[in-house]
Backbone as CSV, one residue per row, in Angstrom:
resi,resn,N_x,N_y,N_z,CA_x,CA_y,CA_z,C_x,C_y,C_z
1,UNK,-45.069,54.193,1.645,-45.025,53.075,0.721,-45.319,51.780,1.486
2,UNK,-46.081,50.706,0.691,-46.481,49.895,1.392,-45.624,48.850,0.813
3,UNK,-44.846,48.183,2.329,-44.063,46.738,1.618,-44.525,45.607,1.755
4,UNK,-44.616,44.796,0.659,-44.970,43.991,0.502,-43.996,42.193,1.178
5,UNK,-44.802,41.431,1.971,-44.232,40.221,2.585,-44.361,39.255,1.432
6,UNK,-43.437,38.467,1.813,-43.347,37.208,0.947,-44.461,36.486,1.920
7,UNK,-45.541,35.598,1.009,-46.444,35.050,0.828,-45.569,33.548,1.499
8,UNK,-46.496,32.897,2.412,-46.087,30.852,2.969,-46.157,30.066,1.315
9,UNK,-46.959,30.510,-0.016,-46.053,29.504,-1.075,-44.733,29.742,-1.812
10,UNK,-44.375,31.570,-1.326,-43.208,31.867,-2.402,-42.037,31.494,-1.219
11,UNK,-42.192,31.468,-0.037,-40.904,31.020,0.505,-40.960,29.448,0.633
12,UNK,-41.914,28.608,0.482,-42.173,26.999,0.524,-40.760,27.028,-0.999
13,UNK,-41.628,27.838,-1.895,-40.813,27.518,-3.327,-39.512,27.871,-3.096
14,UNK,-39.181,29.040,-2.392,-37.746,29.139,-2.339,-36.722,28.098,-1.535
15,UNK,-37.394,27.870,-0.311,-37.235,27.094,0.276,-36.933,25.375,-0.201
16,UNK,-37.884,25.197,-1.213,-37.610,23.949,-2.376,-36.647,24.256,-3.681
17,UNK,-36.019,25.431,-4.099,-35.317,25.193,-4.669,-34.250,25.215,-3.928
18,UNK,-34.064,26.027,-2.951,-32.726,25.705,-2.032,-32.245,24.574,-1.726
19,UNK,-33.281,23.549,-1.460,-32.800,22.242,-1.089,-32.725,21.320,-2.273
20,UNK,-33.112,21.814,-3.610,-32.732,20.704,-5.171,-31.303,21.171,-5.129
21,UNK,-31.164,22.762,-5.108,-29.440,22.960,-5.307,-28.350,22.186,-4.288
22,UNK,-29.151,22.067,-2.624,-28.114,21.405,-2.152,-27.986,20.103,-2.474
23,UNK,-29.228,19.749,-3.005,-28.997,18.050,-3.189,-28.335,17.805,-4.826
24,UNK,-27.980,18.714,-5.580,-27.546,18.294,-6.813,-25.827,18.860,-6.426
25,UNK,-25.352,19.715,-5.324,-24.053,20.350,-4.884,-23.439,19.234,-4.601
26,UNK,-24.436,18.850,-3.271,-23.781,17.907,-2.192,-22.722,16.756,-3.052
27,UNK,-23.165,15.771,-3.963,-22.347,14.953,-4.741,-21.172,15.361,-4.943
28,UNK,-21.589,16.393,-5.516,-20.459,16.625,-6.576,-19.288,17.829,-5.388
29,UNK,-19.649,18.287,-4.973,-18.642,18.640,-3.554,-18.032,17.535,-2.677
30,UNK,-18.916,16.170,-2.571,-18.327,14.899,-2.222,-17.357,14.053,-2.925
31,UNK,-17.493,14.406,-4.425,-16.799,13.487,-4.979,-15.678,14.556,-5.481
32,UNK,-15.550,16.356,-5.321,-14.487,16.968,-4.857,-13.223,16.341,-4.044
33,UNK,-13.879,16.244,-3.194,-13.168,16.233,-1.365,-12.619,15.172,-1.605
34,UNK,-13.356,13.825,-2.080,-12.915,12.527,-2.520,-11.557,12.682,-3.633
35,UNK,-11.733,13.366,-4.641,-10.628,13.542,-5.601,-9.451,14.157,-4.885
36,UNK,-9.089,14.902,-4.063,-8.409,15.748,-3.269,-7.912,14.975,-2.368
37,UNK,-9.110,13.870,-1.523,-8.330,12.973,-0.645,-7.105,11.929,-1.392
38,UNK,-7.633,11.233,-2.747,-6.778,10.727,-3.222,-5.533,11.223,-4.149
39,UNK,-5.508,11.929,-4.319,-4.180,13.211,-4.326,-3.426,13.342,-3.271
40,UNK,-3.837,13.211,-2.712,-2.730,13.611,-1.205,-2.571,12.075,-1.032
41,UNK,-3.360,11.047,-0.742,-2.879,9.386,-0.787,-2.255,9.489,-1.528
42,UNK,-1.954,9.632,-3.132,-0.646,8.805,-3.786,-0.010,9.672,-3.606
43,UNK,0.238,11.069,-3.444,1.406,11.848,-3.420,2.092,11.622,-2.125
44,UNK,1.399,10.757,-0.621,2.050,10.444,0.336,2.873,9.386,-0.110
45,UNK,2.141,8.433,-1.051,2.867,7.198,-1.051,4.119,7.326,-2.096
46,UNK,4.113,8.444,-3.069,4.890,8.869,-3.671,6.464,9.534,-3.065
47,UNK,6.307,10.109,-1.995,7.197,10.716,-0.619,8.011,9.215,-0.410
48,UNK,7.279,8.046,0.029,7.664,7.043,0.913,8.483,6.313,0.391
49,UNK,8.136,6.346,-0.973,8.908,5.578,-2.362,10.195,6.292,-2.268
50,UNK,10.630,6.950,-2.452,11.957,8.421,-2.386,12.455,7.976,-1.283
51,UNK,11.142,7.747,-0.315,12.437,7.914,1.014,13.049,6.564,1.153
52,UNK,12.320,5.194,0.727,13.031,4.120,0.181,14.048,3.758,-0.771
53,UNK,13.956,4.538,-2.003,15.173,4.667,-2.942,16.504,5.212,-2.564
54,UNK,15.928,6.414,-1.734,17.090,7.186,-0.851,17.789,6.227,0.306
55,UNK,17.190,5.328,0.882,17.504,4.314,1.763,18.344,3.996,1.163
56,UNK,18.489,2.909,-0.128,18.910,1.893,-0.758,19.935,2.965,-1.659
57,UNK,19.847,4.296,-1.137,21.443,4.941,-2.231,22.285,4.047,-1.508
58,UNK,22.156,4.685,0.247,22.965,4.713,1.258,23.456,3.402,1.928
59,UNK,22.721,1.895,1.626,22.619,1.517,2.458,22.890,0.043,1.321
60,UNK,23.951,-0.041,0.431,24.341,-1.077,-0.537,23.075,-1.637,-1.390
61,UNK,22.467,-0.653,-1.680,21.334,-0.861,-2.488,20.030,-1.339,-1.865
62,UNK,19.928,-1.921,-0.772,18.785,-2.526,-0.139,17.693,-0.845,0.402
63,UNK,16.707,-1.735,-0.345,15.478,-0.335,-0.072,15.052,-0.662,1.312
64,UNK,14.881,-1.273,1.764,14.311,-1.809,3.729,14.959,-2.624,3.982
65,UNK,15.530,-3.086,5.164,16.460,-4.110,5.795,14.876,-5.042,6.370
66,UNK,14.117,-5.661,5.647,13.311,-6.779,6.558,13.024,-7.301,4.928
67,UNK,12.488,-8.765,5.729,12.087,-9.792,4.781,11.328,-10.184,5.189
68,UNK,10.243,-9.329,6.347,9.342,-10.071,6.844,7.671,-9.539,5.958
69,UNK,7.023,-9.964,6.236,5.427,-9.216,5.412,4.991,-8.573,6.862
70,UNK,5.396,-8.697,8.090,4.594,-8.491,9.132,4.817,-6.999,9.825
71,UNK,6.140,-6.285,9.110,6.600,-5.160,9.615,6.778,-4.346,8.315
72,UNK,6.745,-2.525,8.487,6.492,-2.045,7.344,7.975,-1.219,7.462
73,UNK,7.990,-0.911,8.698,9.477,0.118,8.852,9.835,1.151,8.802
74,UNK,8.724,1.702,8.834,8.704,3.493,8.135,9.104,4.304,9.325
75,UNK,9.111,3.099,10.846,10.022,3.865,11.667,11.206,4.239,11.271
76,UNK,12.180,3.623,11.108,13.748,3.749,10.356,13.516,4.647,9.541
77,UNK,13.174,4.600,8.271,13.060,5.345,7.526,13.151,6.422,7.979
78,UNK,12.024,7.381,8.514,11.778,8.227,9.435,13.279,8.707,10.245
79,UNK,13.576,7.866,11.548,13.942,8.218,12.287,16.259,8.504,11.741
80,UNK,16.088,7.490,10.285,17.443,8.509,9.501,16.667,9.143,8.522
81,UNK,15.923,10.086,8.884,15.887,11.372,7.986,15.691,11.454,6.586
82,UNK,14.693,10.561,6.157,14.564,10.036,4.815,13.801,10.367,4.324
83,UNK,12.371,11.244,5.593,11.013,11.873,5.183,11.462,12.206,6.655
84,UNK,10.338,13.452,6.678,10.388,14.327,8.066,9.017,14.371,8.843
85,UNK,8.076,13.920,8.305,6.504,14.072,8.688,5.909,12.727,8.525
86,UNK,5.878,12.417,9.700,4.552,11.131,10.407,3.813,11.112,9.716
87,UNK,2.981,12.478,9.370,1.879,12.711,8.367,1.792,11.769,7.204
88,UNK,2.985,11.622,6.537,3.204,11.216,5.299,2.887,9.742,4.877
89,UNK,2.556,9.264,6.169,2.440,7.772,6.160,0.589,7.434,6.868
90,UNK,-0.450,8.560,6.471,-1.443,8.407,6.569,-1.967,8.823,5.573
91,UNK,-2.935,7.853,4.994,-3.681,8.325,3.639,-4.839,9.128,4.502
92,UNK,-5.442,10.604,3.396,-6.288,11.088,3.360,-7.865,10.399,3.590
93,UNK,-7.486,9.501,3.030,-9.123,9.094,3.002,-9.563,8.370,4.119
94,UNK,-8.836,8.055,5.340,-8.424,7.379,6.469,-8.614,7.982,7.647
95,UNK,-9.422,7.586,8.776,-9.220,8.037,10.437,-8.029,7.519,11.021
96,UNK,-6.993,7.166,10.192,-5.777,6.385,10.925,-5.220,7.469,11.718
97,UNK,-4.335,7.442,12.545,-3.580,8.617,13.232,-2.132,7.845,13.612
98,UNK,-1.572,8.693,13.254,0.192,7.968,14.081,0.481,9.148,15.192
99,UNK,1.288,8.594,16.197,1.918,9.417,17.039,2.862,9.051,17.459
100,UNK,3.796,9.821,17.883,5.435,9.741,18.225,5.506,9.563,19.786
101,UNK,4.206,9.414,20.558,4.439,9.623,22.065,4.974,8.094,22.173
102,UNK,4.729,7.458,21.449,5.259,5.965,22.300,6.530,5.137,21.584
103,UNK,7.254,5.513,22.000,8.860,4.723,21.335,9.529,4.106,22.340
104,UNK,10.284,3.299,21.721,11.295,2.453,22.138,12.810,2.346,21.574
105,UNK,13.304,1.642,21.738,14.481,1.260,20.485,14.906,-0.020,20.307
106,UNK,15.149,-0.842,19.146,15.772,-1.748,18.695,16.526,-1.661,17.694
107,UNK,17.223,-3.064,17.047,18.696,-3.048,16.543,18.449,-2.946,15.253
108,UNK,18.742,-2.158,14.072,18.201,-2.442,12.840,18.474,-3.407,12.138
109,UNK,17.431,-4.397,11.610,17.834,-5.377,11.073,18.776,-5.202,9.649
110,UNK,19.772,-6.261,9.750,20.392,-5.799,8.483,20.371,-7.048,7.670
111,UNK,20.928,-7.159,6.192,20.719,-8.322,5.609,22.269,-9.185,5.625
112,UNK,22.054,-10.431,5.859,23.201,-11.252,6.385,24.377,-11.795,5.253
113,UNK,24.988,-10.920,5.072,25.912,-11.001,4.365,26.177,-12.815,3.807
114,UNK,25.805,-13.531,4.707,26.012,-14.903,4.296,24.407,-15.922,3.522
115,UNK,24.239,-14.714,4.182,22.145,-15.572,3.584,21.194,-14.526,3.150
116,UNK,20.835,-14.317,2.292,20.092,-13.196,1.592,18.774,-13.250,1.878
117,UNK,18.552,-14.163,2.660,16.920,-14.437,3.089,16.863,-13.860,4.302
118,UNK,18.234,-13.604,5.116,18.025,-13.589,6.741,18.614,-11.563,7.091
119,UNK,18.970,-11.631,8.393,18.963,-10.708,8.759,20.167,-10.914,9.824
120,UNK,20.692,-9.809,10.207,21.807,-10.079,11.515,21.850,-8.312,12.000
121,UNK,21.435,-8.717,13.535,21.032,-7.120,14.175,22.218,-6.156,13.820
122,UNK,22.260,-5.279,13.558,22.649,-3.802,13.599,23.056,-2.896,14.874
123,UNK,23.191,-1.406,14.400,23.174,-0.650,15.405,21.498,-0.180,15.984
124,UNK,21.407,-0.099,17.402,20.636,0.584,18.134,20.209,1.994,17.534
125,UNK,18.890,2.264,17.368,18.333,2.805,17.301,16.737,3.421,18.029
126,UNK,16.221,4.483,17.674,14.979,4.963,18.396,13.753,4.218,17.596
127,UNK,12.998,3.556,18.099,11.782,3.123,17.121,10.480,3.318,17.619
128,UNK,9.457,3.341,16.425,8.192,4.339,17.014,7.193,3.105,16.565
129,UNK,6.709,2.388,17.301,5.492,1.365,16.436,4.775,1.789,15.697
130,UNK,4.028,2.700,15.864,2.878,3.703,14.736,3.331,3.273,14.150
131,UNK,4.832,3.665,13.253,5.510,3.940,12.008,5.637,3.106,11.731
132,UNK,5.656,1.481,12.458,5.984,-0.003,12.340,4.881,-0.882,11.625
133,UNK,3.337,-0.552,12.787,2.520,-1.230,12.144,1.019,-0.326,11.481
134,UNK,0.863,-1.563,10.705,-0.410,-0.374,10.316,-1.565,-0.514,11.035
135,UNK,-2.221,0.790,10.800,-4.356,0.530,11.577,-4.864,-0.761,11.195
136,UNK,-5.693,-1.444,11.711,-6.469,-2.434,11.440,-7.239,-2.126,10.029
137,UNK,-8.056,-0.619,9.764,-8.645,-0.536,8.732,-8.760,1.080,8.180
138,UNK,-9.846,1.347,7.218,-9.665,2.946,6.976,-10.211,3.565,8.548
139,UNK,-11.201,2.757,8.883,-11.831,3.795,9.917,-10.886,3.509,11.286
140,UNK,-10.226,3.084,11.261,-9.263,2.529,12.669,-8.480,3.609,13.087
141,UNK,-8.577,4.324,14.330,-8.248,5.651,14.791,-7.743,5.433,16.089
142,UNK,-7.091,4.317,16.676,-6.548,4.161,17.806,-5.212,4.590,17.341
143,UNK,-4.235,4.346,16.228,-2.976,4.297,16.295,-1.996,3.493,15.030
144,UNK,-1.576,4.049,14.209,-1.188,3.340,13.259,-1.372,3.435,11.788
145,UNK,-0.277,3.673,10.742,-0.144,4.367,9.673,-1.295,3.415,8.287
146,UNK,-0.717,4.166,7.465,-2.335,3.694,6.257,-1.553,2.925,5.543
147,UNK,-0.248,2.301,4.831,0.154,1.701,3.902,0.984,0.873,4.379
148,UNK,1.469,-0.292,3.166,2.076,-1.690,3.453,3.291,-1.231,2.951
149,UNK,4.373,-2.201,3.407,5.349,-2.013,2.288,5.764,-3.838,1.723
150,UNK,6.166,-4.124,0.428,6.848,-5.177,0.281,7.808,-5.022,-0.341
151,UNK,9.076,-4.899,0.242,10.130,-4.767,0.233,11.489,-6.245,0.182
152,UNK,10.381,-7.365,-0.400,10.903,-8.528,-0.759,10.139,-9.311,-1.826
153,UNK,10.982,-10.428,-2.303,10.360,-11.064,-3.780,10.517,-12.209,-3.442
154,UNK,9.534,-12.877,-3.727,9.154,-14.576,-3.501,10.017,-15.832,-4.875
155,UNK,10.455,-17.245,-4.721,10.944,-17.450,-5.863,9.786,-17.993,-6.723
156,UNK,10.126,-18.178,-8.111,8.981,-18.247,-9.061,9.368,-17.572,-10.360
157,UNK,8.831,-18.657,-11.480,8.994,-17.710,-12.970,7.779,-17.149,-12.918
158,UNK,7.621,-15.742,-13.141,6.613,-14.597,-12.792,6.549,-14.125,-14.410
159,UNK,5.075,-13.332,-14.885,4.761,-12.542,-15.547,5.615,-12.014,-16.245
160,UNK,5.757,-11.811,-17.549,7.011,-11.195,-18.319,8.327,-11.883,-18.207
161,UNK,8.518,-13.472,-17.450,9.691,-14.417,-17.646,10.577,-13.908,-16.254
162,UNK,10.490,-13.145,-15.661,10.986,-12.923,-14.572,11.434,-13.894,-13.379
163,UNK,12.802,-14.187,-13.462,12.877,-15.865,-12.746,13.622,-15.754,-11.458
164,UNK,12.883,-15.807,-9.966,13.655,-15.709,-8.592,13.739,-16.930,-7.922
165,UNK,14.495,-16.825,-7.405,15.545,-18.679,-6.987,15.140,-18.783,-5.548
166,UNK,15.257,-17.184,-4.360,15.205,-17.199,-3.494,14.408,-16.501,-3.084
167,UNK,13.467,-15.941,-1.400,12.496,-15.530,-0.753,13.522,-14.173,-0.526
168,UNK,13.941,-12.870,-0.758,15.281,-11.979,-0.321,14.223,-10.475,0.171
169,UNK,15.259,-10.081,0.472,15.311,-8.561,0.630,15.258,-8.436,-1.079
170,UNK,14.537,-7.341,-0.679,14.530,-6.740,-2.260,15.610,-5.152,-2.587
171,UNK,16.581,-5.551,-3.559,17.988,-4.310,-3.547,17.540,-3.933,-4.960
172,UNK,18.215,-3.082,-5.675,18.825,-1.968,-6.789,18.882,-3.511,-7.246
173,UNK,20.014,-4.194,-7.435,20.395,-5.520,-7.943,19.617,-6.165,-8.140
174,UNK,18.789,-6.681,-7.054,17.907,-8.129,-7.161,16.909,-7.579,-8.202
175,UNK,16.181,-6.701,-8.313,15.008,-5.802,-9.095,15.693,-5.881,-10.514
176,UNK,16.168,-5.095,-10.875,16.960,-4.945,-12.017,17.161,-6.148,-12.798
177,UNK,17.692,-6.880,-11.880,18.126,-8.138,-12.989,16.782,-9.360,-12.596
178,UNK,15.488,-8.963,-12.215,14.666,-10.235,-12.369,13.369,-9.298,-12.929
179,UNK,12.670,-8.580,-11.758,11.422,-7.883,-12.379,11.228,-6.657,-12.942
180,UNK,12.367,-5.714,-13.052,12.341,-4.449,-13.130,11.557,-3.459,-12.315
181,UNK,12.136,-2.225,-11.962,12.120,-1.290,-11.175,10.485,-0.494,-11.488
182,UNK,10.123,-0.784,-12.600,8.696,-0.111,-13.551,7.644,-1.055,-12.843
183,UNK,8.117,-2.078,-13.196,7.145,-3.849,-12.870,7.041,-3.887,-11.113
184,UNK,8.052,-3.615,-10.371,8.066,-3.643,-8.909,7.574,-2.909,-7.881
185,UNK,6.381,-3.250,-7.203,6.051,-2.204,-6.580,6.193,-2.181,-5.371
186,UNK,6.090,-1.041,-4.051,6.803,-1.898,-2.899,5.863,-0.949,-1.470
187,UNK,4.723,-0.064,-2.028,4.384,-0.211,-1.366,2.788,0.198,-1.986
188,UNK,1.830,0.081,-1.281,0.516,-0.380,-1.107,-0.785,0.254,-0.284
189,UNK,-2.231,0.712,-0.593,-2.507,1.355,0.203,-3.046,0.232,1.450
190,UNK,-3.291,-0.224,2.439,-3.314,-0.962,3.620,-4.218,-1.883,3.285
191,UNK,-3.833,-3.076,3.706,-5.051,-4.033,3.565,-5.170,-5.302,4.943
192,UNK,-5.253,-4.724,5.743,-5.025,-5.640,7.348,-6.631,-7.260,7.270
193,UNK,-7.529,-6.727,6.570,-8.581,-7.865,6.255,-8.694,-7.854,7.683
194,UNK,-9.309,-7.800,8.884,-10.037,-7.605,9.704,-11.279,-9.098,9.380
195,UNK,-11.878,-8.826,8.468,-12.806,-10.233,8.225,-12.796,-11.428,7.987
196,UNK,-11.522,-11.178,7.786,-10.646,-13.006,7.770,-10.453,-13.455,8.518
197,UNK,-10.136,-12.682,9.821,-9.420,-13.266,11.110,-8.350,-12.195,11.393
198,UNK,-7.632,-12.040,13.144,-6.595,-11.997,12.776,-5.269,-12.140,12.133
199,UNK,-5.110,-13.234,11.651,-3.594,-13.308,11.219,-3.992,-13.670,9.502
200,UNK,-5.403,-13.543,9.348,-5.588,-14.315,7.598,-5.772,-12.820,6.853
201,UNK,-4.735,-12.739,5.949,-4.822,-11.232,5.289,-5.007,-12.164,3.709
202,UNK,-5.952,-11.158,2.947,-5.830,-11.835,1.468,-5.083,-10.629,0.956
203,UNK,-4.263,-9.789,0.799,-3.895,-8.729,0.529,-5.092,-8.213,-1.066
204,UNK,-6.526,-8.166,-0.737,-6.821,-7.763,-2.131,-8.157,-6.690,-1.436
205,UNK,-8.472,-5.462,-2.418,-9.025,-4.554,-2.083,-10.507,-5.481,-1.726
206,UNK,-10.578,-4.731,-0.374,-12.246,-4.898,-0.049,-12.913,-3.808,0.831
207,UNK,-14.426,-3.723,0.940,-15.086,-2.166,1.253,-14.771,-2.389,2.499
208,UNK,-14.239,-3.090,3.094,-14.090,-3.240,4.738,-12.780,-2.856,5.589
209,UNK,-11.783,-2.922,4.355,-10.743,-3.025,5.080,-9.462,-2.074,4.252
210,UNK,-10.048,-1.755,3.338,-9.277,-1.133,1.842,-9.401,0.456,2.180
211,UNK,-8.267,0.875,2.207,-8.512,2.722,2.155,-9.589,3.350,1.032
212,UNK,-9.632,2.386,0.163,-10.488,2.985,-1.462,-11.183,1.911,-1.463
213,UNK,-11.518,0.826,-0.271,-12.800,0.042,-0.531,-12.345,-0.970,-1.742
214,UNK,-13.660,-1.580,-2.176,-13.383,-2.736,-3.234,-13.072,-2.351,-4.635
215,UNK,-13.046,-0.825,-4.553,-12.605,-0.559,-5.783,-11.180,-0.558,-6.848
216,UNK,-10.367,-0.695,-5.621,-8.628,-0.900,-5.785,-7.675,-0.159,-4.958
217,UNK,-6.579,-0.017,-5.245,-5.770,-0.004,-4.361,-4.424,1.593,-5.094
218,UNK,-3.881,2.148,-4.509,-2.827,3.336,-4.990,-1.977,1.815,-4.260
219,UNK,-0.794,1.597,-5.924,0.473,1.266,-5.825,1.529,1.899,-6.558
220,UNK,2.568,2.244,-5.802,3.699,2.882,-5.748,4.941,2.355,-6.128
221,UNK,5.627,2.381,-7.533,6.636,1.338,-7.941,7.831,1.961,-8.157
222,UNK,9.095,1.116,-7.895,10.271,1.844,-7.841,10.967,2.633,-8.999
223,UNK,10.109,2.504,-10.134,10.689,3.932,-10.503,9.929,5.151,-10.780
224,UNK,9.733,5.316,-9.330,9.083,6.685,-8.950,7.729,6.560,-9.694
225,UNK,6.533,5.582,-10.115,5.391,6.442,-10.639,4.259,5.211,-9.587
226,UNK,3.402,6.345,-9.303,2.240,5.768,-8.720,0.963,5.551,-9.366
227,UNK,0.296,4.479,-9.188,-0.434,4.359,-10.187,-2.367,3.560,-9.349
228,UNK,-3.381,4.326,-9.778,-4.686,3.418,-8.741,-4.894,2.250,-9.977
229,UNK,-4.918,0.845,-9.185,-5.339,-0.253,-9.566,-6.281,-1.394,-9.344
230,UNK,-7.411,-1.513,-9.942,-8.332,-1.832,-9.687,-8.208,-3.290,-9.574
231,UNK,-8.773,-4.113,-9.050,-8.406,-5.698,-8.317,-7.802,-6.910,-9.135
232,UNK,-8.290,-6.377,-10.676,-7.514,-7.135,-11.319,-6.216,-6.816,-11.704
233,UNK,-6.014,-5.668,-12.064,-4.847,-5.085,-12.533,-4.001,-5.234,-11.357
234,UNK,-4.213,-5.014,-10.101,-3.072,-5.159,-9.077,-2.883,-6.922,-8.899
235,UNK,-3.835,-8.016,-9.048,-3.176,-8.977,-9.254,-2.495,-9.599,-10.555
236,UNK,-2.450,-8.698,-11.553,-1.620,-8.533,-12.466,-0.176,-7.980,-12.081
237,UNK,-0.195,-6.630,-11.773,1.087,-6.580,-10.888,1.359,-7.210,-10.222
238,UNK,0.844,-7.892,-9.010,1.558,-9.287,-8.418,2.436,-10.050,-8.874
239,UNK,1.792,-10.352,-10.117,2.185,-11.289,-10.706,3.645,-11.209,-11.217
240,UNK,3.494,-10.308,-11.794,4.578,-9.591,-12.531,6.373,-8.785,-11.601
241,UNK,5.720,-8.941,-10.380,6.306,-8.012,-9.524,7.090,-9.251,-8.424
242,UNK,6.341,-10.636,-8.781,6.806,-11.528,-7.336,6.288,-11.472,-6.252
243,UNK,5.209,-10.918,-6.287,4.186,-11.248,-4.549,3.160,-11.958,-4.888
244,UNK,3.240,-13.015,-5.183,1.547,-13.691,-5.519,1.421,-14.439,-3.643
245,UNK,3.020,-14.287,-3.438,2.731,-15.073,-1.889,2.520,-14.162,-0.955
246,UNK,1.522,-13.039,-0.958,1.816,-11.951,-0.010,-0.186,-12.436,-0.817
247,UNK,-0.779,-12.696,-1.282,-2.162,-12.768,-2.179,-2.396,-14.128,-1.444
248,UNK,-4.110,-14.050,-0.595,-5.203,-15.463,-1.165,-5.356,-16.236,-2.115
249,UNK,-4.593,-16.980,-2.565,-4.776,-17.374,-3.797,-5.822,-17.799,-3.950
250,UNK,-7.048,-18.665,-3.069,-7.898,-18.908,-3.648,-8.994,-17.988,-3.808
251,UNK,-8.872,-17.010,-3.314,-9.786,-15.697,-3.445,-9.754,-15.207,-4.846
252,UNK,-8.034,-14.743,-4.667,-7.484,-14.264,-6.232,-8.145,-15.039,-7.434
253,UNK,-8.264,-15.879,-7.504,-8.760,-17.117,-8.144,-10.399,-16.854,-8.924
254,UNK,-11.251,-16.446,-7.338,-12.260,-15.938,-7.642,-12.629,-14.376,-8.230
255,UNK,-11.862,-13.768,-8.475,-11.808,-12.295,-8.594,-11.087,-12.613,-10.163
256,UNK,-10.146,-13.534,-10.627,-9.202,-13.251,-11.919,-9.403,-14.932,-12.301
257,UNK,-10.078,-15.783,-12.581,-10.366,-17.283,-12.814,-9.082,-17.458,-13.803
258,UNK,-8.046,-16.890,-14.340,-7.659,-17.046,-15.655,-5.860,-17.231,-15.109
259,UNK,-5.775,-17.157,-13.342,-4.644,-17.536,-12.731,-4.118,-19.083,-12.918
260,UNK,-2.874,-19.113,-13.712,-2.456,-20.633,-13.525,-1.179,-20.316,-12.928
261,UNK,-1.335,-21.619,-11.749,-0.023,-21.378,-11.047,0.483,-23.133,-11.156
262,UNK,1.745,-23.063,-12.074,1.929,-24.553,-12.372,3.607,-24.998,-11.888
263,UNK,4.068,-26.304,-12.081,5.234,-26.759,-11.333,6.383,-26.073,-12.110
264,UNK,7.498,-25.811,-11.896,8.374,-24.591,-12.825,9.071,-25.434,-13.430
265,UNK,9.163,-25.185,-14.901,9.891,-26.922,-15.840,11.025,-26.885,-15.792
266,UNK,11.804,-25.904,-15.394,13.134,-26.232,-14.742,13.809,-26.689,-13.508
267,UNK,12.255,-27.025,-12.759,12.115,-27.771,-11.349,13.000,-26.858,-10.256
268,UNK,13.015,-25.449,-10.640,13.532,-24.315,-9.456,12.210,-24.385,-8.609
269,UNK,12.747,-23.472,-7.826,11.758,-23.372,-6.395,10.537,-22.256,-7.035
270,UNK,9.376,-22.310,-6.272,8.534,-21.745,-6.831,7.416,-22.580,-7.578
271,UNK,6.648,-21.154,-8.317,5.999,-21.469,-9.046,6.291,-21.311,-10.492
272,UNK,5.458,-21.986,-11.974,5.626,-20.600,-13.052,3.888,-20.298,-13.228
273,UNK,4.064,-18.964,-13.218,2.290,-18.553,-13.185,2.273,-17.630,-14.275
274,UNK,0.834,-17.892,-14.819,0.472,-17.725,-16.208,-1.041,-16.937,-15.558
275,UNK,-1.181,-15.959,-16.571,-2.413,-15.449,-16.431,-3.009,-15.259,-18.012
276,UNK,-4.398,-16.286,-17.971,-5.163,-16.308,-19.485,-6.120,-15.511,-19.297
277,UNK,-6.745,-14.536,-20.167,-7.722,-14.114,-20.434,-8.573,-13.989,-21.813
C-alpha cells in the first residue's frame, strides 16, 4: 500500500489554523488567569479583614493600634496569631514577595488612654518589616506586601451626615456611632504612587502603581464584604468612610469634578463634603 504525505499547502493550512486557535485561546485563557488572580486578591484581603476584627474582639475594640497612614501592621497581626500565612498579604496579580528572614522587635503601639489621637508603647514584641511596609508597586519584587490598611478616621461631616470631631484610631465604637461598619473600609489594594515622588501618594488607582492598574481598586469593609471599585466609586467611599485626607484632592477633583469640600456650619474641625452629580 502506498502512503500518502501531506503536501507543503495542507500542512501551511494546518499550520494556519493552529495559530487562529491559539490566537483566539490566548485572550480568553488570559483573562482566565486574570479572573482567578483577582479571586485570590479579595479573598486575601477578605482573611486580613477577620484578622483585624479578631484584633479589635481582643484588644477593647481597636482594629490596629496606629494612627499613622505610613505603617500597615500586618506584622502584629501576624505575629499574635490572627492569620498564619505571609502569603495572605500578597495580591495575586503582583511580583510583590514578603519574607520572614529579616525581623526585629518593637513595642506595640497602643492607644493613649488620655488622647485618642496618640499612642503610648506597649509590650515588646517580634516584628517583620515586609509585613510593615508595602512594595513600591505591582511589579516591585525586592520585598514587601500588596495592601494598605486605614485603620483611622479624619474629622469632618462626611457622606451620609457622618460627623468626626477628632483624627483617632479607628474601634467597634468610633465606627458604629459615626460611619458605620458597611460604609468603613480599612483596607485597600496598594497604592505607593512611585510617580509623584517619594513621599507624594494620591491614594487613587493608576496603571503604574495600582495592583488592578487605573481601573480600580479591591476594598475590604468592616463588615466582612469586599467589594472592586472603580475610581469613582472608591472616592465615593472615601467620602463616606472619612479618608478624603488619605486622597489628592486636587487630582480627586479631576477624576470626580462634582467634589465640594466646604467650611463645616457648625464650625467643628474638618470639612463638610458634598458630592454633586
Amino acid at each position: 500500500m502506498k502512503l500518502r504525505a501531506f503536501t507543503l499547502i495542507e500542512l501551511l493550512v494546518v499550520i494556519s489554523i493552529i495559530a487562529i486557535l491559539i490566537a483566539i485561546l490566548l485572550p480568553t485563557l488570559g483573562a482566565a488567569r486574570e479572573s482567578m488572580q483577582d479571586i485570590g486578591c479579595a479573598s486575601n484581603q477578605k482573611q486580613l479583614t477577620i484578622a483585624f476584627t479578631a484584633h479589635g474582639n481582643d484588644n477593647d475594640g481597636y482594629y490596629s493600634y496606629t494612627n499613622t497612614g505610613s505603617n500597615d501592621w500586618f506584622s502584629i497581626h501576624y505575629t499574635q496569631g490572627y492569620f498564619t500565612s505571609p502569603e495572605a498579604t500578597i495580591c495575586p496579580r503582583t511580583e510583590n514577595t514578603v519574607s520572614l528572614d529579616s525581623k526585629g522587635t518593637m513595642k506595640v503601639p497602643l492607644p493613649d488612654p488620655r488622647d485618642p489621637t496618640g499612642t503610648i508603647d506597649g509590650k515588646t514584641i517580634e516584628f517583620y518589616p515586609e509585613l510593615n511596609d508595602a512594595a513600591d508597586n505591582a511589579q516591585d519584587g525586592t520585598g514587601g506586601h500588596s495592601y494598605e490598611t486605614f485603620s483611622w478616621s479624619s474629622p469632618g461631616i462626611w457622606l451620609g451626615g457622618a460627623k468626626i470631631n477628632d483624627n483617632r484610631m479607628m474601634s467597634f465604637q468610633s465606627v458604629e456611632s459615626s460611619t458605620g461598619a458597611d460604609r468603613t473600609y480599612i483596607i485597600l489594594d496598594s497604592d505607593q504612587d512611585p510617580v509623584n515622588g517619594p513621599t507624594v501618594w494620591n491614594n487613587l488607582p493608576d496603571e503604574l502603581s495600582n495592583n488592578h492598574g487605573e481601573k480600580g481598586l479591591y476594598a475590604s469593609f468592616l463588615d466582612g464584604h469586599t467589594s472592586f471599585l472603580n475610581r469613582s466609586e472608591y472616592i465615593e467611599a472615601a467620602m463616606y468612610a472619612g479618608k478624603m485626607g488619605a486622597i489628592n484632592l486636587g487630582r480627586a477633583i479631576q477624576l470626580e469634578p462634582g467634589i465640594r469640600r466646604l467650611a463645616r456650619p457648625d464650625g467643628g474641625p474638618g470639612y463638610l463634603w458634598q458630592l454633586q452629580r
